[in-house]
C-alpha positions in Angstrom: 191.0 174.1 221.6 192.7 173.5 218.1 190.3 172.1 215.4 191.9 170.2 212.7 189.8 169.2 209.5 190.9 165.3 209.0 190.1 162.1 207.8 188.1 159.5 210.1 188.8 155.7 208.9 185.9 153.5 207.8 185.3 150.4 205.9 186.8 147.0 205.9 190.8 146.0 205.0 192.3 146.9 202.1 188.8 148.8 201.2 188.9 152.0 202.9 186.1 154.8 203.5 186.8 158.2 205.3 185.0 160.4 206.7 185.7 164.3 206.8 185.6 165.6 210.1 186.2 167.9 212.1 187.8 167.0 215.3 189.9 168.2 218.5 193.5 167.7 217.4 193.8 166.0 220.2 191.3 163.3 219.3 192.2 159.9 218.4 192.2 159.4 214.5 188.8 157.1 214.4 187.6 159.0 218.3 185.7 162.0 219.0 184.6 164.4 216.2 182.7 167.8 216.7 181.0 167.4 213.4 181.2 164.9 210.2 181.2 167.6 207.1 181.6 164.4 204.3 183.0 161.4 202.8 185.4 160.1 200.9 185.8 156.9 199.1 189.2 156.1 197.4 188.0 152.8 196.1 186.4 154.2 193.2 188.0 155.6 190.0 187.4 158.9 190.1 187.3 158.9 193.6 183.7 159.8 195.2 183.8 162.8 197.6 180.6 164.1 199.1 181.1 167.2 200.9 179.6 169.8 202.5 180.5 173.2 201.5 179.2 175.4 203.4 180.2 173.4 206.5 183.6 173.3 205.7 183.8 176.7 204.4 182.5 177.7 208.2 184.1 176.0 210.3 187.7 176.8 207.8 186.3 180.6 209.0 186.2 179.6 212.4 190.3 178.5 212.3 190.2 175.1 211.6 193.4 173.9 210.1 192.8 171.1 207.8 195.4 168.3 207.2 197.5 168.1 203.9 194.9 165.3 202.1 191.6 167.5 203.5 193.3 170.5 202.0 193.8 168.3 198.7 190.1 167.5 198.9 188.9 170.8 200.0 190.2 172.4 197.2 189.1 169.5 195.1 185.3 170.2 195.5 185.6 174.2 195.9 185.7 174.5 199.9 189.3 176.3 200.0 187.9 178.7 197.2 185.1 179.6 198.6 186.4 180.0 201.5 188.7 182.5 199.8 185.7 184.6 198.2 184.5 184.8 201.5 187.4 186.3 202.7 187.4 188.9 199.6 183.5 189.3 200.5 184.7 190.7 204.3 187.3 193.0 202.9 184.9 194.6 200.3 186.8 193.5 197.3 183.7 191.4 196.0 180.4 191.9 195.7 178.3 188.4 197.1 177.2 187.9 193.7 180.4 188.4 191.9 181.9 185.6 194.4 178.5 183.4 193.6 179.2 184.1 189.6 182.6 183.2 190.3 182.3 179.9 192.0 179.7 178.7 190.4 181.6 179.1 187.1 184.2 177.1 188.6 182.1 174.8 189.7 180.9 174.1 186.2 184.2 173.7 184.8 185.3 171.3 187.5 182.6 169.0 186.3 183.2 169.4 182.6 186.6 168.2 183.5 185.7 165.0 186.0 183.0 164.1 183.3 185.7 164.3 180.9 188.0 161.8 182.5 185.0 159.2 183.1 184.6 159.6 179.4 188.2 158.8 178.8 188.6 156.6 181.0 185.4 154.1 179.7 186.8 154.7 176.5 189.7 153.5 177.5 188.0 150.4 179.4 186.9 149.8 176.0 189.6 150.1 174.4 191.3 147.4 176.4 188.3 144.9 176.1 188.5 145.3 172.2 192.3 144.4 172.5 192.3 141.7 175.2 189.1 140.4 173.1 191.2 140.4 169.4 194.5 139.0 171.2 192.3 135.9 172.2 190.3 135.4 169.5 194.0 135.4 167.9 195.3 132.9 170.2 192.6 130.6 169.8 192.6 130.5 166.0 196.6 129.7 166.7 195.7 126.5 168.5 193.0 125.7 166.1 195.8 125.7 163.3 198.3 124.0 165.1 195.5 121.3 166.5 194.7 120.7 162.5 197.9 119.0 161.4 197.7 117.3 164.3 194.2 115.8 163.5 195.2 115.2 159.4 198.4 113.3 160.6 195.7 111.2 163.2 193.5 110.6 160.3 196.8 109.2 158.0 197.9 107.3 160.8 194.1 105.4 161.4 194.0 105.4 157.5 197.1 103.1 157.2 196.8 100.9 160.0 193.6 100.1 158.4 195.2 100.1 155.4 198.0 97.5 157.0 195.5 95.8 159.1 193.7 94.8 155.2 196.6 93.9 153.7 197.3 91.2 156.9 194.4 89.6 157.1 195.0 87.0 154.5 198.0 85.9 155.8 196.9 85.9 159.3 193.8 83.8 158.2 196.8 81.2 156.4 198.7 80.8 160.0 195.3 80.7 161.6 194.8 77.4 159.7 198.2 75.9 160.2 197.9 76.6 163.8 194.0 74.5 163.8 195.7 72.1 161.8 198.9 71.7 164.1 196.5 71.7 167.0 194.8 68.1 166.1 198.3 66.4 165.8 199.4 67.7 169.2 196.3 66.8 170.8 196.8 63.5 169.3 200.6 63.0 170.5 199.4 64.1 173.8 197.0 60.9 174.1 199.4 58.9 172.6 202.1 59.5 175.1 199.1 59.1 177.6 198.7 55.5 176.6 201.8 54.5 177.2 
């Protein structure tokens, strides 16, 4: 029987979560399994991979072959390594402690480097919240300026229809009169022509 170290699909659409497994190659991709060794979710950035080592570095002893992305993440989180001390171990070229020393020193400068890029990459979330936070403070003080002339030219307009409105009223209160005063003498040609 061939054993294959693969990914096993979880989660919902467009939101994936695998699981690392190791399975019969002639398993179905989500089927049978022999043994789940970790996760993987992709969602996340940097990606979260938990992983059993030892697990993986066993059953990569035993002949598993892993895929082409479970090597990637094998030798992402130290499995392939190990599993190459080990090997050294066996032929007598390492000590156990001098494989030990040397992964665990790896293992410390893998995480100084993933700690490094969460730094960068909040600082660079920052970063772009400063920025999309000037460039709209920047667009709003725009439309407040351009909404100002708008409201001075308002106020000029309201200021001379008053202006004209003032100016009117005599003259409006004049043909008010004439038109009382033409009223009377209709009313009374109206009655008039009634009469007869």
């Amino acid at each position: 029987m061939s054993v294959k170290i693969r990914l096993q699909r979880h989660g919902k659409k467009g939101k994936p979560f695998y699981w690392i497994v190791a399975a019969d190659a002639r398993a179905k991709r989500d089927g049978k399994y022999l043994e789940k060794i970790g996760t993987y979710n992709p969602n996340v950035n940097p990606a979260i991979i938990d992983l059993n080592i030892d697990k993986a570095v066993e059953w990569l002893q035993n002949g598993a072959q892993p895929t082409d992305t479970a090597k990637n993440i094998l030798s992402y989180k130290g499995a392939m390594l190990k599993n190459h001390l080990v090997g050294g171990i066996r032929k007598g070229a390492l000590t156990q402690e001098q494989a030990d020393a040397k992964f665990a020193a790896w293992v410390e400068e893998k995480a100084a480097k993933i700690s490094d890029k969460e730094a960068g990459l909040s600082k660079a979330q920052s970063e772009a919240k400063a920025k999309a936070l000037a460039a709209e403070k920047a667009v709003n003080e725009a439309r407040i300026e351009a909404a100002k002339p708008v409201v001075e030219e308002v106020v000029e307009e309201v200021a001379e229809t008053e202006a004209e409105t003032t100016e009117e009223t005599p003259e409006t209160t004049e043909a008010a009169a004439e038109a009382t005063e033409a009223a009377p003498e209709t009313t009374e040609a109206a009655e008039e022509k009634a009469a007869e």
